[in-house]
C-alpha positions, 0 to 999 in steps of 0.5 A: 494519402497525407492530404486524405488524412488531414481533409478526414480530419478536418471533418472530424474536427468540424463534426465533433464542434457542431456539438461542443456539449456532448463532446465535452461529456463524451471526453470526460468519460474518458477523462475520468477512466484514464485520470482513475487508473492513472492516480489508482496504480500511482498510490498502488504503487507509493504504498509499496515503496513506502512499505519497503523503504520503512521495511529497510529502516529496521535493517537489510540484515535482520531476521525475525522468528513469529509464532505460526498456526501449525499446519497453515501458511504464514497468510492463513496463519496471520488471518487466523491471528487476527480472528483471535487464535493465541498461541503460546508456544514461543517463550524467552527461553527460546530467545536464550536458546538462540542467543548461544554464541557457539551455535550461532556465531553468526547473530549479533543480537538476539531480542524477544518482545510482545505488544499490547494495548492498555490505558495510560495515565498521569494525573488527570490526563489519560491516553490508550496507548500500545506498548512493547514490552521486551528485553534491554536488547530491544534497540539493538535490533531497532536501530531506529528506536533512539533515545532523546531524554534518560535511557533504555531499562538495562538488563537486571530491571527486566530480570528484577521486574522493575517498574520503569517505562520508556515513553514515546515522544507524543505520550511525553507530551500528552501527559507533560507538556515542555516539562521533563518526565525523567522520573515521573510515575505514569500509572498504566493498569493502575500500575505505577512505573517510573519513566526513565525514558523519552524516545526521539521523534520517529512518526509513523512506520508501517501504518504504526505510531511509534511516538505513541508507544511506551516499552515496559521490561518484558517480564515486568508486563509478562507479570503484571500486565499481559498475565502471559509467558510467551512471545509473539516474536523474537528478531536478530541481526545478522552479521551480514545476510550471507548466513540467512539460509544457514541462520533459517534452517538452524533456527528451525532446527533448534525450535522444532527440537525445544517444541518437540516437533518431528513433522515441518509442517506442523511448526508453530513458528516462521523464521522470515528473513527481511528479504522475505518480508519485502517479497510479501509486501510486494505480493500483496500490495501488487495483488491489491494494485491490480485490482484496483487498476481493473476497477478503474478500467471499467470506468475506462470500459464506461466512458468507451461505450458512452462515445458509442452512444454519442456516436450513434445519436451524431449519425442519427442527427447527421443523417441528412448530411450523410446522405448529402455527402454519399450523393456527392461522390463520398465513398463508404470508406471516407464516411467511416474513416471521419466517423471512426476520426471523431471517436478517436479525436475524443478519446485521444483528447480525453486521454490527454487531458486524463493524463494530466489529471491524474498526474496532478491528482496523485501529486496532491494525493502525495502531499496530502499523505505527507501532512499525515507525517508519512514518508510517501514518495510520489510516484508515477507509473510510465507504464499506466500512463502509455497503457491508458493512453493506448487504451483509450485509443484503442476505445475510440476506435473499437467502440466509434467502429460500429457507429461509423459503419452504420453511418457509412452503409446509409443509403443516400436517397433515404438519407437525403428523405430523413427529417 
């Protein structure tokens, strides 16, 4: 039997190098699908980490309370939000509310903010930034938002209004160069507000640039900025996440009573803990993953009806020598079995090489992202590589199947006829 195999494949090999071209354009169709789903699940699957790991930059132990389209789910919600539905139920007094030790001993920090963009300027030089406009709690719950230059604006300037910014370290530089901001007045809505305040470095999180941000005390943008009184979001730190489910029903609790709601599914609001937050981002990221995968299973589906084609032009040009070898004792069964080998042979070759590639492309794929100052780790899924490998196998077989048969059932004397 060994021997058996090897002679086919000797003649396969043999067959598939009477034709050196149209094997190449036969294994990079294959190349291509296996390369495509390869570097497709691995960026798939980068994205997720990167999300998470940045997600867990804020803390294991942080929960968060976001404003909610009564009625609909947290997806519905956002979709609606982002097609412009405000709503201003969530004000800093629910912030207080929440922040009462003898309900809640089990906060640590409580912090209300709103976010929103604006143009900034310092003498001649203008940039559009986005800016958080919060409490003097605010890095509390950030443990990341550190200072480099000055200070965070304490809690009587939030109270008092006070004209006072806090700037990200790329609109330092924008607007001062080498020089020190530290009490420079910066206008925002020709505004003027004094810096106390430079952040260190941190790059982007979420797609977000926080060197790009400015943070302003929250009433102070309420006021003369937003023109609003409500919050988007407020988010606490907990002691530890042993007290999230407690720490869920309580909030929810307490809001409903504050926004006079009777009925849960009418709440105006979401009380997510991180955990929960990282279960959506995994979600939508592997919904996204998966449909990406299909599309470049297609390209797999395309380069296995592209060998059928190549094998049905070989029989064809091949004829004669079929018809040879059936009058020479070749049996129907040996005549399938090289036909089936060489689209077999292409689609192993081509998922070999594919795996190459496509490991290579999402090497350069990482570090090309990791230019952009985003911590994206290189992944590469075991898992995608085996399944198109095996795919691309099974290819060969089903679609060189039928080309091989029809082969194999050609009658000698006609063959031996065919010009």
């Amino acid at each position: 039997m060994l021997i058996s195999f090897l002679k086919t494949l000797s003649l396969a090999i043999t067959g598939l190098k009477t034709n050196k071209t149209r094997t190449a354009l036969s294994v990079l169709g294959i190349v291509i699908g296996v390369a495509a789903v390869i570097v497709i699940v691995s960026i798939g699957q980068g994205l997720r980490a990167l999300i998470v790991n940045q997600l867990n930059v804020f803390g294991e132990n942080m929960m968060s309370v976001q404003v909610k389209v009564p009625g609909s789910d947290y997806g519905a919600s956002m979709q609606s939000m982002v097609e412009g539905t405000v709503i201003t139920t969530l004000k800093y007094a629910d912030v207080e509310a929440v922040r009462d030790k003898k309900r809640f001993p089990y906060i640590k920090s409580v912090s209300g903010y709103t976010m929103g963009t604006e143009w900034a300027s310092y003498q001649e030089k203008e940039k559009q930034v986005m800016f958080i406009a919060s409490d003097a709690y605010y890095p509390k719950i950030d443990g990341q938002a550190k200072i480099a230059r000055g200070r965070y604006f304490t809690n009587e300037e939030e109270r008092g209004m006070a004209k006072v910014a806090v700037i990200g370290s790329a609109v330092a530089k924008k607007f001062f160069g080498n020089g020190d901001p530290i009490g420079k007045q910066i206008k925002i809505k020709q505004i003027n507000f004094k810096v106390i305040g430079v952040m260190a470095d941190r790059g982007m999180v979420m797609m977000f640039d926080y060197d790009n941000l400015v943070y302003l005390p929250l009433k102070t943008a309420q006021k003369l900025i937003i023109g609003t009184d409500h919050l988007v979001e407020f988010a606490m730190v907990m002691e530890d996440d042993q007290h999230f489910a407690q720490a869920k029903t309580e909030i929810s609790q307490l809001l409903r009573e504050r926004h006079n709601i009777s009925d849960p599914t009418k709440d105006d609001f979401e009380v997510m803990s991180m955990d929960q937050i990282v279960e959506i981002v995994n979600t939508v990221t592997g919904i996204i993953s998966l449909l990406l995968g299909l599309l470049a299973a297609i390209s797999l589906i395309v380069g296995g009806v592209g060998i059928m084609n190549i094998m049905l032009v070989i029989v064809a040009e091949r004829t004669r020598e079929i018809g040879l070898r059936k009058a020479l004792g070749a049996r129907q069964k040996d005549i399938m079995n090289q036909f089936v080998a060489e689209a077999v042979l292409i689609s192993v070759f081509g998922g070999i090489i594919g795996i190459i590639f496509g490991v290579f492309i999402s090497l350069a794929a990482t570090f090309a992202v990791r230019a952009y100052n985003f911590d994206w780790p290189f992944v590469v899924s075991i898992g995608a590589i085996i399944i198109a490998f095996i795919v691309a196998a099974g290819f060969g077989i089903l679609f060189g199947w039928w080309p091989a048969k029809r082969a194999a059932k050609l009658n000698p004397v006609e063959a031996l006829r065919y010009e």
